[in-house]
C-alpha positions as CSV (number, residue, x, y, z in Angstrom):
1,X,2.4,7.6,-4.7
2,X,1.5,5.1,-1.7
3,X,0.3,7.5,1.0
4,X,1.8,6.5,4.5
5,X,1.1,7.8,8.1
6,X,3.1,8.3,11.0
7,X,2.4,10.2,14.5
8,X,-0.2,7.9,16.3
9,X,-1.5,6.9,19.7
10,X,-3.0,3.7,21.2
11,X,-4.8,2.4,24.0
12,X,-6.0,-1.3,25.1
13,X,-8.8,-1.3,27.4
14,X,-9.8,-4.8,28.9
15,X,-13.4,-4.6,29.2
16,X,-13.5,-7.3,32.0
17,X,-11.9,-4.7,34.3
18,X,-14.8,-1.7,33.6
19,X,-17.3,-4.0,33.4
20,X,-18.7,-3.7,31.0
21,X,-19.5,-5.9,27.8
22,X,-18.7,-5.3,24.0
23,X,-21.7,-4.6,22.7
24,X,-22.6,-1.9,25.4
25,X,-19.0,-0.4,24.6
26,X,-19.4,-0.3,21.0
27,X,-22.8,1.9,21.3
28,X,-21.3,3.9,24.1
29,X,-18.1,4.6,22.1
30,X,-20.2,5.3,19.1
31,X,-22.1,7.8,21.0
32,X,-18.9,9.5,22.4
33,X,-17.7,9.6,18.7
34,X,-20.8,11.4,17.6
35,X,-20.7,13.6,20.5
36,X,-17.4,15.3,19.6
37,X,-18.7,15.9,16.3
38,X,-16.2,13.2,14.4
39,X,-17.4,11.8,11.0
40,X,-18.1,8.4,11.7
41,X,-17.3,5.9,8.8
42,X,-17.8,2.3,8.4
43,X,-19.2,0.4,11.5
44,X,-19.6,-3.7,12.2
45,X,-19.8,-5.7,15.1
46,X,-16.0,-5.7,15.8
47,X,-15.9,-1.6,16.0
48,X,-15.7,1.6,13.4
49,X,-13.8,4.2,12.2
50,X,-14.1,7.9,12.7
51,X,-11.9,10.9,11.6
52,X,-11.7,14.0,13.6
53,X,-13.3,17.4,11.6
54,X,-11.5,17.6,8.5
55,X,-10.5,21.0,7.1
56,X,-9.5,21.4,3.6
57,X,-7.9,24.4,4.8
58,X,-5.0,23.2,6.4
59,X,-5.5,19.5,5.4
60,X,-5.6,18.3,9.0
61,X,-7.7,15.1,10.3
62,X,-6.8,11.9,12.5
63,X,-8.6,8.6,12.0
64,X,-9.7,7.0,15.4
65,X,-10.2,3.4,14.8
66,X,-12.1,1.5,17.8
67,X,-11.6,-2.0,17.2
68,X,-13.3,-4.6,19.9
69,X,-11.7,-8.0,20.0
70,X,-11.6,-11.2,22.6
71,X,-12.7,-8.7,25.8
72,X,-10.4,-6.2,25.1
73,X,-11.1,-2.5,23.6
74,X,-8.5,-0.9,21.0
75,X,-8.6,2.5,20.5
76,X,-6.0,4.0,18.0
77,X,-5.8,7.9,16.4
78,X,-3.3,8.1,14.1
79,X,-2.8,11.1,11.8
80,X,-3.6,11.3,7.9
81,X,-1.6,13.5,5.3
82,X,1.8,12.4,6.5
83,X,2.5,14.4,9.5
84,X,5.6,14.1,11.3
85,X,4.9,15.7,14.6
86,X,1.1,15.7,16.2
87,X,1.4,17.8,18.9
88,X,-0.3,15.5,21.7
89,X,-3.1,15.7,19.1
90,X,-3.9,12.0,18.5
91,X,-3.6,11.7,22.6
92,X,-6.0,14.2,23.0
93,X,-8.2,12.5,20.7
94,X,-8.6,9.5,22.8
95,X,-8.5,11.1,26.0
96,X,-11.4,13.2,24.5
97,X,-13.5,9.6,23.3
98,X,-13.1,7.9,26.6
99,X,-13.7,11.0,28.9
100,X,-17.1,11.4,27.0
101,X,-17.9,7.7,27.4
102,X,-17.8,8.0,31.1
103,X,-20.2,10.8,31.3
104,X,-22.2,9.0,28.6
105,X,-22.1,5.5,30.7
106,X,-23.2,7.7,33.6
107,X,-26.6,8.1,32.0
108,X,-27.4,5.0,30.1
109,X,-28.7,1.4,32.0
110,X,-27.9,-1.4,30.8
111,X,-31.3,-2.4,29.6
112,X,-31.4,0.7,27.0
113,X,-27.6,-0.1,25.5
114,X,-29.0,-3.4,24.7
115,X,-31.4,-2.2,23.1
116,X,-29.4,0.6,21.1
117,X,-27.3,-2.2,20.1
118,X,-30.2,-4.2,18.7
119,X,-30.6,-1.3,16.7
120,X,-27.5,-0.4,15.4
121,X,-26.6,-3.7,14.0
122,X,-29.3,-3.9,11.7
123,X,-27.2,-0.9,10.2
124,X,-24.0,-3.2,9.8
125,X,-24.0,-4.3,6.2
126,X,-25.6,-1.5,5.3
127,X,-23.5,1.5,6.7
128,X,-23.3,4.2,3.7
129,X,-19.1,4.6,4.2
130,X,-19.8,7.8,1.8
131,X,-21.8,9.7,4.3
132,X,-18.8,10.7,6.8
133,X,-17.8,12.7,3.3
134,X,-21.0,14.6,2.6
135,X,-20.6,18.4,3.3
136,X,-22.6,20.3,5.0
137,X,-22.7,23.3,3.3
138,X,-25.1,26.2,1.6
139,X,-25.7,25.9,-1.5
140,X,-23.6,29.0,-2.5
141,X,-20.5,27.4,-0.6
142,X,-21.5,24.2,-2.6
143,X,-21.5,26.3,-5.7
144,X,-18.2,27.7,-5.1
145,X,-16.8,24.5,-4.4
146,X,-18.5,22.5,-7.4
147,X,-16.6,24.9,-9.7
148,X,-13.1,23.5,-8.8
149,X,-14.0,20.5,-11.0
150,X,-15.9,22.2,-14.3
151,X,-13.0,23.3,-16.6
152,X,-13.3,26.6,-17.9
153,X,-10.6,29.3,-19.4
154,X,-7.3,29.6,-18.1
155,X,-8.3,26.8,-15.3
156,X,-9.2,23.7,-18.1
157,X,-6.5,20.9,-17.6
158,X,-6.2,20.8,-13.9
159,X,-10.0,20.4,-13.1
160,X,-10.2,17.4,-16.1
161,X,-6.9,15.8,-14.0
162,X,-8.9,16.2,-10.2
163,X,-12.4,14.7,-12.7
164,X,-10.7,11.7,-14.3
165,X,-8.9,10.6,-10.4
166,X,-12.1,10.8,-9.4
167,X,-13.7,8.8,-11.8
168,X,-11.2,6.2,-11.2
169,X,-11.7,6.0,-8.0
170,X,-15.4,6.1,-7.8
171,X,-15.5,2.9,-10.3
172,X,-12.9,0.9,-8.4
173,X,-15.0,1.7,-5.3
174,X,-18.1,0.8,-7.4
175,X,-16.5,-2.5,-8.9
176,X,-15.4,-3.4,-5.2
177,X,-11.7,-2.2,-4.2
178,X,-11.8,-1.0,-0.5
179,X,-13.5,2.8,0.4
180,X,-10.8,3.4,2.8
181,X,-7.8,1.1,1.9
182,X,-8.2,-0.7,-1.8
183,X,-6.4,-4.4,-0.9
184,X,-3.6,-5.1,-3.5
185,X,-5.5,-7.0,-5.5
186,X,-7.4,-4.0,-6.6
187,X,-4.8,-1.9,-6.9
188,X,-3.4,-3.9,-9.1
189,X,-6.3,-4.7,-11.1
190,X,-6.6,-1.1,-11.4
191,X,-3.5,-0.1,-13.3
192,X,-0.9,0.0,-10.0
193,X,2.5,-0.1,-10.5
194,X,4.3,-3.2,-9.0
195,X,7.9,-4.4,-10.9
196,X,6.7,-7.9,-10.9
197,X,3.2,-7.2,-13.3
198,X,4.8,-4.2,-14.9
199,X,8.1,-5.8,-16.3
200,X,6.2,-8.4,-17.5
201,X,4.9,-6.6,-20.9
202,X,2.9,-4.4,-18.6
203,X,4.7,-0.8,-19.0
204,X,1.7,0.8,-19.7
205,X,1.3,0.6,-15.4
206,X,4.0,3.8,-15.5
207,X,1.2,6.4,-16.7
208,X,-2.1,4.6,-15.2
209,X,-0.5,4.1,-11.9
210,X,-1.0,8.2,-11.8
211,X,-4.6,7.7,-11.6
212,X,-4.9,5.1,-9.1
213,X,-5.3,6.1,-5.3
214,X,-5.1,4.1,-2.0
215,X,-8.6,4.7,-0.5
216,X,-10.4,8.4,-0.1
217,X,-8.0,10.3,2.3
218,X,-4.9,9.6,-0.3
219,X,-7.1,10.8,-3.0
220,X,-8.1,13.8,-0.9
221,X,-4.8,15.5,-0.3
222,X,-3.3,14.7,-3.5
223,X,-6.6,16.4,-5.2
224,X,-6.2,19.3,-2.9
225,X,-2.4,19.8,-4.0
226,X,-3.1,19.1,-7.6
227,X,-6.1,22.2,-7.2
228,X,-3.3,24.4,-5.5
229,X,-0.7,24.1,-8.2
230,X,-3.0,23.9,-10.5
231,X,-4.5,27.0,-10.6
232,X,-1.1,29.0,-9.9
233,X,0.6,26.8,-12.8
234,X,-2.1,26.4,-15.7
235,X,-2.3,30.0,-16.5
236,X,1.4,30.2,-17.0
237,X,2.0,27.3,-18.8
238,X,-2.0,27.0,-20.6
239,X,-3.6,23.9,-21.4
240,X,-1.0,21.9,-23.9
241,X,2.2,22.3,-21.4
242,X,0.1,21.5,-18.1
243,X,-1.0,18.2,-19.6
244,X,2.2,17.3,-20.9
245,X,4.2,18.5,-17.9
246,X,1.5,16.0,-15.6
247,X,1.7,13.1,-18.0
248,X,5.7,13.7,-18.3
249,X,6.4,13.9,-14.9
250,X,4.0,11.4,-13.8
251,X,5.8,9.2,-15.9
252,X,9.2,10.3,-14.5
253,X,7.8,9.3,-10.9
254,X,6.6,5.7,-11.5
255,X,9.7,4.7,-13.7
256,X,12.3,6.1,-10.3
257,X,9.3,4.0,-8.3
258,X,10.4,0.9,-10.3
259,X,13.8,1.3,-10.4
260,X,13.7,1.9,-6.2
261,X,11.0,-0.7,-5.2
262,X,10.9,-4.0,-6.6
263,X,7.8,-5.4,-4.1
264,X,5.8,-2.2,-3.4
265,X,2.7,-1.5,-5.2
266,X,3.1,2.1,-6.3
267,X,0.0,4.2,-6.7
268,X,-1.7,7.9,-6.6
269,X,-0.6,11.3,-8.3
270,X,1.9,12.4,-6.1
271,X,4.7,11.8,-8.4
272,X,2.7,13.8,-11.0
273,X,2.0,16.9,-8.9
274,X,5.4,16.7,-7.2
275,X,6.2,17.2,-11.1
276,X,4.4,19.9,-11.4
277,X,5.5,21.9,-8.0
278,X,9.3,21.4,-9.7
279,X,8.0,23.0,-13.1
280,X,7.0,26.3,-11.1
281,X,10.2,25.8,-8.9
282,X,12.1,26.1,-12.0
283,X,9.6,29.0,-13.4
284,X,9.7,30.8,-9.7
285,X,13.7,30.9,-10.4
286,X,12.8,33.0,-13.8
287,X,11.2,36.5,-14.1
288,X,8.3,34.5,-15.7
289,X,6.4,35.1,-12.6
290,X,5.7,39.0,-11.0
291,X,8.6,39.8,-8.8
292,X,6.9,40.9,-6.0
293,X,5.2,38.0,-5.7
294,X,8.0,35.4,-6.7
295,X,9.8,35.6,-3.3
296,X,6.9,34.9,-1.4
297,X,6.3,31.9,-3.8
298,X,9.2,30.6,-3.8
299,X,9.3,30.4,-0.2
300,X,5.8,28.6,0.4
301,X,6.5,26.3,-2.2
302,X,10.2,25.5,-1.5
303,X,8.6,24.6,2.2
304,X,5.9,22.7,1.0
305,X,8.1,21.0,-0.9
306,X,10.7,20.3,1.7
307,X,8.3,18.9,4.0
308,X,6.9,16.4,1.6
309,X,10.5,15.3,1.0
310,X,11.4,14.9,4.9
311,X,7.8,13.7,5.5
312,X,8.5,10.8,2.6
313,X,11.8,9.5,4.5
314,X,9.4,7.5,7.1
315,X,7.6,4.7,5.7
316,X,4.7,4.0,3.4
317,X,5.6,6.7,1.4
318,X,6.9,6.3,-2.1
319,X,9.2,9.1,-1.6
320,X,11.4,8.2,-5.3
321,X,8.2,8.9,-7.2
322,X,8.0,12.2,-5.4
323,X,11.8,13.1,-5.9
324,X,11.7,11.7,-9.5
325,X,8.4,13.4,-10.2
326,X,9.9,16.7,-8.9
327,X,13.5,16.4,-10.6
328,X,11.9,15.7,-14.2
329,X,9.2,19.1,-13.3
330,X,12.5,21.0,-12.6
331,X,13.7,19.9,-16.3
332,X,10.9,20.2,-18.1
333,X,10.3,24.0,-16.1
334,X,13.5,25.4,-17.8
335,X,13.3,23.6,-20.8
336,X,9.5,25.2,-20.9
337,X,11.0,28.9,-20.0
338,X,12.3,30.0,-23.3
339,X,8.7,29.5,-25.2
340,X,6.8,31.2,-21.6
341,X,9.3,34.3,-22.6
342,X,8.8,34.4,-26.3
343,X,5.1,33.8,-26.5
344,X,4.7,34.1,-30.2
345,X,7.6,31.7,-31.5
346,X,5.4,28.7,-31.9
347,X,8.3,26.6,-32.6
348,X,9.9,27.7,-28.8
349,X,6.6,25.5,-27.8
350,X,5.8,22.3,-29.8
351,X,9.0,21.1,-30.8
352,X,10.2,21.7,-27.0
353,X,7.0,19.5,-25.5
354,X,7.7,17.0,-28.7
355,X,11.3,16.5,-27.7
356,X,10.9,16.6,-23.8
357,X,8.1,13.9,-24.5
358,X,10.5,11.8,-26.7
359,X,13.6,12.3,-23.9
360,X,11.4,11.4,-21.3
361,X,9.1,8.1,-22.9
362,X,12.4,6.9,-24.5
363,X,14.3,7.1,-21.0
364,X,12.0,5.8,-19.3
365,X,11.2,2.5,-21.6
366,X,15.6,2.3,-21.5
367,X,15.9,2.4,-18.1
368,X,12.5,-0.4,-17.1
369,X,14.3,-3.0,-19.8
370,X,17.1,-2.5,-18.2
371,X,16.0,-3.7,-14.4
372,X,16.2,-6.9,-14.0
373,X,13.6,-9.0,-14.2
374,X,13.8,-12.4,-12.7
375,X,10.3,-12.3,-11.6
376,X,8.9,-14.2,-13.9
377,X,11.0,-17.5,-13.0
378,X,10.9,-17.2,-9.9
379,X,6.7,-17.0,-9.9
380,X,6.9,-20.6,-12.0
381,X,9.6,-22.0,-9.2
382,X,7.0,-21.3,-6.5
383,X,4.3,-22.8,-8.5
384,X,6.3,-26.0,-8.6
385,X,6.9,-25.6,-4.9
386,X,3.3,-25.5,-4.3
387,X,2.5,-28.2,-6.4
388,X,5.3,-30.5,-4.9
389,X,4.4,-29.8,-1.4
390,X,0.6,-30.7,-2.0
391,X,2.1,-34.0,-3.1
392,X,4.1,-34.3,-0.1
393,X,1.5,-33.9,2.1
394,X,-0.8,-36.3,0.6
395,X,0.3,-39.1,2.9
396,X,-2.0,-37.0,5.5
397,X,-4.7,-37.9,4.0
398,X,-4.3,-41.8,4.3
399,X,-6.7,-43.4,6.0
400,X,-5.9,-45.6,9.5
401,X,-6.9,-48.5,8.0
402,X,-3.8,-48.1,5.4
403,X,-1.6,-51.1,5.3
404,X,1.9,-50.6,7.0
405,X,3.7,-51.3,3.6
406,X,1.8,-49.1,1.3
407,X,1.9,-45.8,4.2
408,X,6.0,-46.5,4.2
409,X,6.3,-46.5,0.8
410,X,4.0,-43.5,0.2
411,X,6.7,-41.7,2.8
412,X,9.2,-42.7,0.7
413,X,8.1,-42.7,-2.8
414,X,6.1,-39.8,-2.8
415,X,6.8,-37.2,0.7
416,X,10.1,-37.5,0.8
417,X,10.5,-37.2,-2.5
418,X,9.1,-34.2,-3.3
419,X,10.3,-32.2,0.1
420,X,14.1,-33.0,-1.5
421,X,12.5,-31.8,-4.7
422,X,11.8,-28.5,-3.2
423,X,14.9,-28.9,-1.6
424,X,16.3,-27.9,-5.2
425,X,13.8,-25.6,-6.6
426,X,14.6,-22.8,-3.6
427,X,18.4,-23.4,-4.2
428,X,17.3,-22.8,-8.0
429,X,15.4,-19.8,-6.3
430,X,18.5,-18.6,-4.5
431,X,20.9,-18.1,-7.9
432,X,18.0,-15.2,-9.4
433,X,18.3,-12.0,-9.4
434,X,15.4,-10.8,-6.5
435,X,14.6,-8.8,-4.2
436,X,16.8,-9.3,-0.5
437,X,13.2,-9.8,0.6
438,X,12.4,-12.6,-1.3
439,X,16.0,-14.2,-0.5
440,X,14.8,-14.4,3.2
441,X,11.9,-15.6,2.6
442,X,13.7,-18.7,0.4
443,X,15.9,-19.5,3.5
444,X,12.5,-19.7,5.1
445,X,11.2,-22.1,2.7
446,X,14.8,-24.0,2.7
447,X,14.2,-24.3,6.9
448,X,10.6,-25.8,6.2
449,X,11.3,-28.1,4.1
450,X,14.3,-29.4,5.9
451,X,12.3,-29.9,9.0
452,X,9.5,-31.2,6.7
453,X,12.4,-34.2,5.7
454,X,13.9,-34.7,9.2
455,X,10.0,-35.0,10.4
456,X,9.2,-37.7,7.8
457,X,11.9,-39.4,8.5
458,X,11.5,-40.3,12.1
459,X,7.5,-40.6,10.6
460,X,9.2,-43.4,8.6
461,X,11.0,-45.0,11.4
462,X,8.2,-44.4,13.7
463,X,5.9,-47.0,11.5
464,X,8.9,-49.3,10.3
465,X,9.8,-50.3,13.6
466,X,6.5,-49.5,15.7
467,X,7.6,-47.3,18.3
468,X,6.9,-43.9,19.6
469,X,10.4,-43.2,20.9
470,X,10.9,-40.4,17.4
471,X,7.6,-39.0,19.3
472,X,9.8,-36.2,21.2
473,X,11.9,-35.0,18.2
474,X,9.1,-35.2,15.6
475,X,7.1,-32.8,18.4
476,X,10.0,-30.4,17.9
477,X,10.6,-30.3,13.8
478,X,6.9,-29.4,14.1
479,X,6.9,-26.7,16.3
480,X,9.8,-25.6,14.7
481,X,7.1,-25.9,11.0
482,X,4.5,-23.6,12.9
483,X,7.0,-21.3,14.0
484,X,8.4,-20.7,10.6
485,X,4.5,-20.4,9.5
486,X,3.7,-17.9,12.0
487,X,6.9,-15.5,10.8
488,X,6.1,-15.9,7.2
489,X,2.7,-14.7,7.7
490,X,4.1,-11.6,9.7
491,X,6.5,-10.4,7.1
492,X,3.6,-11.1,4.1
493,X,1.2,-8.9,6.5
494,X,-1.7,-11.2,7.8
């Protein structure tokens, strides 16, 4: 599901102190990035991303982010794939980037960075954000690699799975959702699963969500795990139970998602192939597979699995999906074992996948009606909220020549008014059954819009009697309004 990252390491430069401007450090640090060989993704006039050499081997890469804002330089390397230790590799990274922009700065006068620059930002709007992904390979490597997606005998299911994530995720890139990081929005659009859409006649999110991915390095690794199981699983299981066991599980995943996370967008194939590694768990515990190879198995896997599950305890990973993926694989691998054994009793086979399909679809449609789902409600109080508090605020928009009579009764009539209106509708808010995240955020609103009173009120008095002795307090029940602006916008992520 939603692929987090962890071990990281920052540094603020203030460009004032090395003298040196931000367009001059943007071509330098550009330069330094190419140097060291990184793949350099998108680039604008406020910096550009890079990720160290990617190996699908041992699916290992940072992201370096070089972000230039108000005179000051941020550089940031933060690992991808969920790592929980980096080794010093992400300060090593950085240390790496600014050692080579010294002896690059060395060389360059400032007469030939401004022209670099010149050139580079006719590239801005159209940097190719693909290119950091194109291999460079021979064409028999290429080959070899191309094959992992044509389905072929023995190896048919999994390389359709990797082809239709792909496809997804090439026409949400296509249609506009984010390379790198898809905003919500997309996601959603796409088929995500968030409780607030899904509950509301939108179930169908539980399965699609499995083919949705947060931006290229999410889809990445989860392809690469999908490949690995894959081809050690689909020959066991052939091409009926592998798509079952994917669809199943993936199901499995999104349903714990929903049950766990009522305001995260859930996304990606993790729960499904978590689903899968628990199907050959459950096999690896059988004499299905060779002996002499079912220790060693067991071990990798077991470890592979283990780390996942640790790694998903920090945040921005769905970890539920991945322990409700893996749970309903572990099922489904022993419910699968008795037709794997007995190879010609056909009805050791359908019937099982029929009935593990039914158990699992029925369960899961029980257990989403039975979340609940005040979501709905809630959306049309904050409507009215929003309505009411454009009304309130229309005495703003009053011009100076307004008569004293008509502004005071506009106060009255109409601002007042509707901030005790709102008043209402979040202690309406309060008595639903939500998230503790949106109860904070209602005591929030319930601050606001007491200020919002107490402020209008001395506004009132302010004109009534033509003073400015309110001036002091109304000062404060507006800084007090920004401030609760300003927190808002932190916990909502802007």
């Amino acid at each position: 599901m939603a692929s987090g990252y962890a071990a990281k390491h920052a540094v603020e430069l203030p460009l004032a102190q090395i003298k040196i401007s931000e367009e001059h450090f943007l071509v330098l640090a550009l330069e330094a990035a190419r140097k060291l060989n990184w793949e350099i993704g998108p680039i604008n006039a406020s910096g550009f991303v890079a990720f160290t050499k990617f190996s699908i081997a041992s699916s290992s890469t940072e992201e370096v982010l070089v972000s230039i804002d108000n005179g000051f330089a941020n550089l940031r390397s933060e690992s991808t794939g969920g790592r929980l230790v980096d080794w010093s590799k992400n300060k090593k990274n950085i240390n790496q980037l600014l050692a080579t922009f010294d002896q690059l700065r060395e060389t360059d006068n400032t007469e030939e960075l401004s022209a670099k620059y010149e050139e580079l930002s006719k590239s801005f709007s159209s940097q190719d954000s693909l290119a950091a992904f194109q291999p460079n390979t021979s064409k028999k490597t290429a080959l070899g690699l191309f094959s992992i997606f044509i389905p072929r005998k023995g190896f048919f299911i999994t390389p359709l799975l990797v082809d239709l994530n792909l496809l997804v995720f090439i026409l949400m890139v296509i249609n506009g959702a984010g390379f790198w990081l898809p905003d919500s929005e997309s996601l959603i659009k796409w088929g995500a699963n968030f409780r607030p859409v899904t509950l509301q006649g939108e179930l169908w999110r539980i399965l699609s969500c499995c083919f949705v991915h947060i931006g290229i390095v999410h889809l990445t690794f989860n392809m690469y795990a999908l490949i690995y199981i894959g081809m050690l699983l689909e020959p066991i299981l052939g091409n009926v139970r592998t798509i079952t066991a994917y669809l199943l599980t993936g199901i499995a995943a999104s349903t714990a998602s929903l049950v766990w996370h009522p305001l995260t967008i859930s996304a990606g194939a993790s729960g499904a192939i978590f689903g899968l590694y628990g199907v050959f768990l459950a096999l690896l515990t059988t004499d299905i597979v060779e002996k002499s190879a079912r220790k060693a198995l067991l071990t990798s896997i077991g470890i592979f699995v283990a780390y996942n599950l640790v790694n998903g305890m920090k945040g921005g990973i769905d970890n539920s999906a991945h322990l409700g993926g893996l749970a309903c694989g572990f099922i489904i691998g022993f419910a699968y074992t008795p037709g794997l054994k007995n190879p010609r009793r056909t009805i050791l086979k359908y019937p099982v996948i029929i009935v593990m399909a039914i158990a699992v679809t029925s369960s899961s449609f029980l257990i989403s009606r039975g979340i609940p789902n005040d979501f709905p409600r809630y959306d049309e109080l904050m409507h009215s909220f929003a309505s009411n508090e454009s009304q309130a605020l229309e005495v703003l928009k009053l011009p100076n020549t307004t008569p004293k009579d008509q502004i005071l009764s506009e106060i009255k009539d109409r601002s007042l008014y509707y901030w005790n209106e709102d008043i209402t509708l979040v202690n309406e808010m309060e008595k639903l059954n939500i998230p503790k995240e949106l109860h904070e955020r209602d005591k929030k609103l319930l601050e606001y819009c007491n200020f919002r009173v107490n402020s209008y009120s001395l506004i009132y008095k302010t004109v009534d009697e033509g003073t400015d002795k309110y001036r002091d307090s109304i000062k404060y029940y507006n800084e007090q309004i920004v401030s609760i602006f300003d927190d808002l916008q932190k916990k909502n992520g802007k």
